[in-house]
C-alpha positions, 0 to 999 in steps of 0.5 A: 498749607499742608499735603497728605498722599495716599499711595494705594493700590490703583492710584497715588492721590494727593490732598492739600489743606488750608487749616486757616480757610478750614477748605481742601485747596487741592488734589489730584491723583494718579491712576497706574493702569490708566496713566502708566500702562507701560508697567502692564498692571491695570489694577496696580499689580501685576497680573497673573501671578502664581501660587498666590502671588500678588506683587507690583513694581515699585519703579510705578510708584515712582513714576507716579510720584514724578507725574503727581508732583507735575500735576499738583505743580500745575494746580497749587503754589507747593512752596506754600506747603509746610509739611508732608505726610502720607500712608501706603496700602499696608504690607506691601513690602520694597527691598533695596540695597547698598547706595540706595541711601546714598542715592536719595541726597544725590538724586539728579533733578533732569532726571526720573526717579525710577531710572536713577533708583531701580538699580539699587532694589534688590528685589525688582517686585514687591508683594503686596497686601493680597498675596496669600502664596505666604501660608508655609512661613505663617505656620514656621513663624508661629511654630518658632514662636509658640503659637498663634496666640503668642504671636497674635498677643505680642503682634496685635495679629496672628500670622497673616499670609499678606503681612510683610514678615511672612513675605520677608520669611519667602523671601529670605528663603526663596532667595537667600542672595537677593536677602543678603544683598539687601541692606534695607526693607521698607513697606510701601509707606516709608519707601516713598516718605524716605524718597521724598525726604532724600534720606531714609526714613522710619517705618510708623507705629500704625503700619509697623504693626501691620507686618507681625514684627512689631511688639505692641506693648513697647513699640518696637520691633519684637526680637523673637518674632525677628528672629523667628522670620529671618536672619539678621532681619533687625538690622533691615529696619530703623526704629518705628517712629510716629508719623506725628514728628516730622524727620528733616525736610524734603530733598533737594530734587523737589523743591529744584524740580517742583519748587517745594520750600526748601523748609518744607518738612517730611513726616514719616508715613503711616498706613492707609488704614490707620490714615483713613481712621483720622480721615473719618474724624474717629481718632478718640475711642467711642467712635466706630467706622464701617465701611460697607464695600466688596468687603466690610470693614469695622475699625476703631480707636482702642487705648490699650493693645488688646487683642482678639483671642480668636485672631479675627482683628487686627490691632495697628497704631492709631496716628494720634496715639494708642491703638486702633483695631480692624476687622475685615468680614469678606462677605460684604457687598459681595453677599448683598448683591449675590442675594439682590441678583438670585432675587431678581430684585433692585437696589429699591428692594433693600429699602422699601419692600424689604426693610421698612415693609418688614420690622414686625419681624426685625431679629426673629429671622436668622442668617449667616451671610457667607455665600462661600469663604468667610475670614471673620470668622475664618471658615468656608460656608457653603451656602448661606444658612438660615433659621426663620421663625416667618415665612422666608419671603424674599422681603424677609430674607433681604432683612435676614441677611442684612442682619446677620451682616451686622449682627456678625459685626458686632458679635465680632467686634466684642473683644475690643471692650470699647462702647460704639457710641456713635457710628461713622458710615461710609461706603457705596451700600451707606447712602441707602436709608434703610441699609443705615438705619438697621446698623443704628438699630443693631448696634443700637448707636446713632450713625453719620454718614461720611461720603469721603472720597479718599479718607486716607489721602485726607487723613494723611493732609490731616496728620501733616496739619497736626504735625505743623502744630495744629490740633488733631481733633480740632482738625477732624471736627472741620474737615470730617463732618458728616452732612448735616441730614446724616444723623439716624437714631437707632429705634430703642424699641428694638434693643431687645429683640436684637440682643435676644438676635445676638445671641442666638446668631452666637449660637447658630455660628458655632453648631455650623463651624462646630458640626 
């Protein structure tokens, strides 16, 4: 069997595999507000925080690791388990210093994690991927580097206020003593791989690159950016490495403790987005995934690094090989339901009335689906604004700014230069038909919808699977397949109208942002 953790940001969670039975046997997960709350942070962070800060104690994590590990010893034979991998919420970053690599092969099993290395961090929090109190040092760093587009070509990212080496720049200024007496950075993934393994372990490629330190095209750390961040930072990170190859075997304080095999290997652990791209069987250019949450993402694999010129996506490894691009668009759940509660209308609305009632007028009516601050593209909207060619009844709106959701999808994803072939769907609006539906007619691709409860915890079982020498793709066909009712075609009859509906969407977006 084989284990994949996924360390976000409420919980730890753990699935276990069985490739032979093609089944999940197992999992469990650890929620930090609930099932630790003596660390004040019932969201998984630490509330309260100035300036944009946004940090969590990495002893929680640790903690968790303890009460996981007891949970899954009680559901599962662990020393079944072959081999270990995992992902992290990406940019968090964990600060430790002299004999904590020493500590990890003498940890003591009577013991708890936390208590035995909390003396060794050298910074006692970790900021995590929604601070934003980094803006200073986004400018400094693209300053020193010649500018946003350098970074962003060599990075995969223009200078991020949550990426780690931003947060590494605060730091190193803020507290130039706490920076020197740290010997090692790890981000969130590889600080528990390197526990789990007892000794320290590298940073991935895929969440390397979510740190603006990464060069993508030699897959290692880049010596300007470096240099450009904070003094002697090189020496602070091992080699990137794939989270494919296993790097010696856990520690003696698991398999004592919880009676892991003494054989069972340990992977370097990637990121929760690159684990969640194996999650959703998508690893293979052609396969695009949306997710439809409080934000809206769109990812997909990509075999060259390029890079958006507008610096709205990202691009990180993809864990089976080559890249991946994300783009995160803020007004996603948070736009639909601002419209369904000024409406007064319900979930039905968005299904019946509204879009099978009105594909007569499918691309004639025009939205931007911003209410307020958008990141992709980065501007602040006041208000949604609209171009209707019918009368703009409520019915009509819901399809408008449905549309314009998905139309601002696409126009934004364009830069990857890869065909959507098919879409994989998930998140709460995806079970609605009609919601579905119009992505297929948008993109004009048929989509399947996927109702994975922890596609990155999975994706991580799944890379382990892959990394005891089974087939990666072989792996995602079994354990990511769409229901079997899932599949809609998108409506050919509508390619027209929504290509003449991207185009002039193209056209509103730039007279708003350009005045």
């Amino acid at each position: 069997m084989f284990l994949g953790l996924d360390s976000s940001t409420q919980s730890l969670s753990a699935v276990v595999i069985d490739p032979a039975e093609g089944k999940i046997t197992a999992s469990s997960s650890v929620n930090f507000g609930k099932d630790l709350p003596d660390y004040g942070a019932p969201s998984g962070f630490i509330p309260g925080g100035k300036k944009g800060e946004v940090h969590a104690d990495p002893r929680m994590w640790l903690d968790a690791l303890d009460l996981l590990f007891t949970r899954l010893s009680g559901e599962v034979d662990l020393s079944r388990i072959q081999v270990i991998a995992g992902s992290g919420q990406q940019h968090g970053s964990v600060y430790v210093g002299e004999g904590f690599d020493e500590m990890l092969g003498n940890l003591d099993p009577s013991r708890g994690l936390s208590e035995q290395l909390e003396i060794h961090l050298s910074r006692k929090t970790s900021p995590i991927w929604m601070d934003t109190s980094t803006g200073e040092e986004c400018a400094e760093i693209t300053a020193a580097t010649g500018g946003a587009a350098e970074v962003c070509a060599r990075s995969g990212s223009i200078a991020i206020e949550r990426f780690s080496g931003p947060q590494i720049r605060k730091f190193s200024k803020t507290d130039p003593a706490g920076y020197a007496a740290t010997k090692s950075i790890h981000l969130v993934s590889s600080f528990i791989a390197s526990v789990l393994a007892g000794k320290p372990l590298p940073i991935d490629f895929g969440d390397g690159a979510g740190m603006n330190l990464l060069n993508l095209a030699e897959l290692g750390w880049d010596s300007g950016l470096l240099a450009a961040t904070a003094p002697a930072l090189g020496e602070k990170l091992l080699p990137p490495a794939s989270c494919l190859a296993p790097q010696g075997t856990v520690s003696a304080y698991f398999f004592t403790k919880y009676g892991i095999s003494r054989s069972c290997r340990v992977c370097p652990f990637t990121g929760d987005n690159p684990a969640s791209l194996v999650g959703m069987g998508a690893t293979s250019p052609g396969q695009a995934v949306i997710s439809l949450g409080t934000s809206d993402t769109f990812f997909a694999a990509m075999t060259e690094p390029k890079t958006d010129p507008k610096g709205y996506g990202h691009v990180f490894g993809n864990p089976a090989g080559g890249f991946m691009s994300l783009i995160c668009f803020r007004n996603g759940s948070l736009a639909r339901e601002a419209l369904r509660d000024e409406l007064g209308a319900d979930w039905s609305a968005f299904e019946k009335e509204a879009l099978a009632a009105t594909v007569d007028s499918a691309g004639k009516n025009l939205t931007l689906p911003f209410y307020g601050a958008e990141i992709t593209p980065r501007h602040d909207f006041e208000t949604p604004v609209t171009r209707f060619s019918d009368e703009p009844t409520p019915a009509r709106r819901i399809r408008s700014l449905l549309e314009g959701q998905f139309l601002n999808m696409k126009l934004h994803s364009e830069w990857m230069g890869v065909a959507t072939e098919r879409i994989r769907l998930t998140g709460g609006a995806s079970k609605h038909d009609g919601i579905a539906q119009l992505v297929a007619d948008v993109f004009q691709a048929p989509v399947e919808r996927l109702d994975v409860a922890n596609s990155a915890a999975l994706g991580a079982a799944l890379i382990a699977a892959a990394a005891g020498g089974h087939d990666l793709v072989g792996l995602e066909t079994v354990f990511c397949k769409p229901a079997a009712d899932s599949l809609l075609l998108p409506d050919t009859t509508l390619a027209g109208k929504y290509s003449t509906a991207l185009t002039d969407f193209r056209k509103l977006l730039e007279q708003t942002i350009n005045g």
